[in-house]
N, C-alpha and C positions, 0 to 999 in steps of 0.2 A: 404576803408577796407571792407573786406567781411565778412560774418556770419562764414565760415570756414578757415579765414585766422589764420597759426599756426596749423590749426586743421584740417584735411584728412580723420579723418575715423570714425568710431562709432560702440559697437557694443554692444551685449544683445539681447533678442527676442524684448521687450517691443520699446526699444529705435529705433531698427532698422525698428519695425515697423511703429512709429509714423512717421519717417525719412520718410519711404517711401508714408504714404499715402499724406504726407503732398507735398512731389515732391521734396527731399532734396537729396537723395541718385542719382552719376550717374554711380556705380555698387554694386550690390549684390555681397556679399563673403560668401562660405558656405562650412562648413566642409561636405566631402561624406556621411561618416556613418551615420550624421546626417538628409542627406535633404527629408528621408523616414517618419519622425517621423511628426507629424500632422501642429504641430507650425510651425515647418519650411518650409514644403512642402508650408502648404499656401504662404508663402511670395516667395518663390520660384514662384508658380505659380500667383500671384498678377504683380512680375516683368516680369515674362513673357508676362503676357498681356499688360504690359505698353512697350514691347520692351527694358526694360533693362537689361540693358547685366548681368548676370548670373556667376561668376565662381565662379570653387571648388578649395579649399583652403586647405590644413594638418592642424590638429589643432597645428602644431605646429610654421606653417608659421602664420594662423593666429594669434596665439599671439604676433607673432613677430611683426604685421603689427599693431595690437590694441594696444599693453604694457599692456594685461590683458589674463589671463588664465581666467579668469569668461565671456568669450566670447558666453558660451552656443550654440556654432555651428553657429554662423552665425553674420557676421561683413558687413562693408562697406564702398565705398568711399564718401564723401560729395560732393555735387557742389558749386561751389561757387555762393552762394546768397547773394544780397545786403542783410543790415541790415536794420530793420525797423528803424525810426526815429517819434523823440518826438513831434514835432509841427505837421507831418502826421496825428501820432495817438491822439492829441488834437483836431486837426478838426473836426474827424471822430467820436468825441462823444456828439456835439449838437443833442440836442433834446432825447438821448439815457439815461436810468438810472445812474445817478450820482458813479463813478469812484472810482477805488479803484485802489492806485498804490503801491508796495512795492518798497522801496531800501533798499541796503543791504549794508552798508555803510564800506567796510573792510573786506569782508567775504573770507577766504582763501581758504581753507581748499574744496576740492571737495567733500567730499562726504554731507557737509554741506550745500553747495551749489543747490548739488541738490536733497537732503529732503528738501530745502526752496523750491523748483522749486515746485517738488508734491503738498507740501501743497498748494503752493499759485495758483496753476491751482484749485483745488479740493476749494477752499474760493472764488473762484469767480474772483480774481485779475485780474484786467484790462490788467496789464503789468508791470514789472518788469524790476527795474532802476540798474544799476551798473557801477560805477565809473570808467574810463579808464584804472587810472594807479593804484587803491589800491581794486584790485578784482581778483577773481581767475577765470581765463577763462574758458567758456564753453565749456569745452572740455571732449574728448569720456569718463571718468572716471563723470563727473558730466552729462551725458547724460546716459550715463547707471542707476544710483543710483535715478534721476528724473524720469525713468522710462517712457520714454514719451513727459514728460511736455517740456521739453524744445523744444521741437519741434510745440506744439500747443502752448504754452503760446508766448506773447512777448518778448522777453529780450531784453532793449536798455543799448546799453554802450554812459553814457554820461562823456563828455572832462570837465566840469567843474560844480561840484555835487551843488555847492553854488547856481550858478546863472540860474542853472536847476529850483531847490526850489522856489528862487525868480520868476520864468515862473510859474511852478504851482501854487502860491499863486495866482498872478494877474488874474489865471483861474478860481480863487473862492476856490481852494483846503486849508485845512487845514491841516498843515502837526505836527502829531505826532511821536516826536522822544523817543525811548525805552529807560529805563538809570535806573537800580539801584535805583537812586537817586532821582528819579522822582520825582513832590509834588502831581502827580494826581493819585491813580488806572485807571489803562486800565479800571478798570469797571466800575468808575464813566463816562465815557470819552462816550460821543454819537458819535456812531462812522458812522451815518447812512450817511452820504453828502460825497461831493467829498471830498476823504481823500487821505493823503499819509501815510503810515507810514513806519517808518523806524529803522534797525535794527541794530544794531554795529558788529564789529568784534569781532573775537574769543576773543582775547587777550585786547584788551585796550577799544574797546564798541567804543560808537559815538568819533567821531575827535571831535575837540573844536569848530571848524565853522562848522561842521553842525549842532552842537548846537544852535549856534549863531540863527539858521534860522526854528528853528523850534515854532512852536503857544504852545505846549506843552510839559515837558518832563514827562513821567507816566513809572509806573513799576507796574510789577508784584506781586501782595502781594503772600507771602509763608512763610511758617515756617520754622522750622529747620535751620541748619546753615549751609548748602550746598553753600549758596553767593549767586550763578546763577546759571542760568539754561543754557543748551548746544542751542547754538543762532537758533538750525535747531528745537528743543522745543520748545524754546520762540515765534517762528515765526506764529508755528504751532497754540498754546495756541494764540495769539494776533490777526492772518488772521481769526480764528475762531469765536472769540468774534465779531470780524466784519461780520463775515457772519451771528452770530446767531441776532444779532440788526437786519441786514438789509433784513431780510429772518423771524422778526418776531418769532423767535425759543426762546422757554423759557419763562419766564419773565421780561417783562421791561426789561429799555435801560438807560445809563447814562446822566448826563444834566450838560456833563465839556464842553461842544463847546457852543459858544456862537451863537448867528444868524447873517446871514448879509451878506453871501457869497451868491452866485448864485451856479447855480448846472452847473455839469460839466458833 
């Protein structure tokens, strides 16, 4: 499977730019009117310099070729790139500061998707998990609204989310799952070591097995009688609290994780 299988094209200023500097794009699309205006010339002239091929587009063919009129003049095709993988990126963090992984255990919905994406570039996240068959693909609507991110961040789609878990505990990780219901505050919870945390779907929150598999389940304390909070919030509010612990921001840190794990 590749990074852009199902998925061709991408477009936004932000997104198209991360595409490109990252080496994802194998052409620029760009509306006429537009390729005078400053944002887009650079990218214009960026592909140029890399030799990529360059065409002008009607904003109306363009939307046809995106499925988005929020295109802002300038789209593109993907190449196909393999997909990072999880034991890769396991290796590659001995000896490095202790690891921070999101999953997003059911997350549908694109544009939620990728405000998780943003946040979790902007928190530090190591990389970012999502389940083969109960995930919404990264695709040019969640690549526009990440703005970026999912072009520099990791995202691994993994085939079986349980025995994923079970890989990162054996790696020393402590994996905390979000829930309503939780008995811990997030803010009791030391979130400074190799952690996973993880987030439910719009609709029904964590599955029952990956409950099963988590060291914690902690929620958010809040008032009012709202229920929950929208999971691309929640994400934000929880990635945060991890960066403020692990970055020293604020005061003091919680003492829900026990000791004993190694760093990852």
């Amino acid at each position: 499977m590749t990074a852009n299988e199902g998925l061709d094209s991408i477009y936004g200023l932000h997104a198209v730019a991360a595409a490109l500097a990252a080496g994802e794009l194998a052409e620029l699309w760009v509306v006429p009117e537009r390729r005078d205006e400053s944002r887009v010339k650079a990218l214009v002239d960026q592909a140029q310099r890399g030799d990529l091929p360059v065409v002008e587009t009607r904003s109306g063919d363009l939307l046809r070729k995106v499925g988005s009129d929020k295109h802002q003049g300038v789209g593109g095709l993907l190449r196909p790139l393999p997909l990072p993988d999880l034991p890769t990126l396991l290796a590659g963090l001995e000896g490095k500061a202790p690891a921070l992984f999101l999953i997003l255990d059911g997350v549908l919905d694109p544009h939620n998707l990728g405000a998780c994406l943003r946040s979790a570039e902007g928190a530090g996240v190591t990389a970012v998990l999502l389940p083969k068959d109960n995930a919404c693909p990264v695709n040019a609507t969640v690549r526009k609204v990440a703005a970026g991110s999912a072009s520099r961040l990791p995202v691994i789609s993994v085939t079986n989310l349980a025995r994923t878990l079970g890989l990162l505990q054996e790696h020393g990780f402590w994996v905390v799952g979000m829930a309503g219901e939780g008995d811990k505050s997030l803010y009791e919870l030391d979130l400074r070591g190799p952690m996973v945390m993880i987030m439910g779907g719009e609709e029904k929150g964590l599955r029952r097995l990956t409950r099963a598999h988590c060291d914690f389940l902690a929620h958010i304390p809040m008032e009012g009688r709202g229920g929950s909070l929208n999971v691309s919030v929640a994400t934000g509010i929880c990635l945060f609290e991890a960066y403020r612990q692990r970055h020293d921001v604020g005061c003091g840190v919680g003492t829900g994780r026990p000791s004993g794990k190694g760093e990852a």
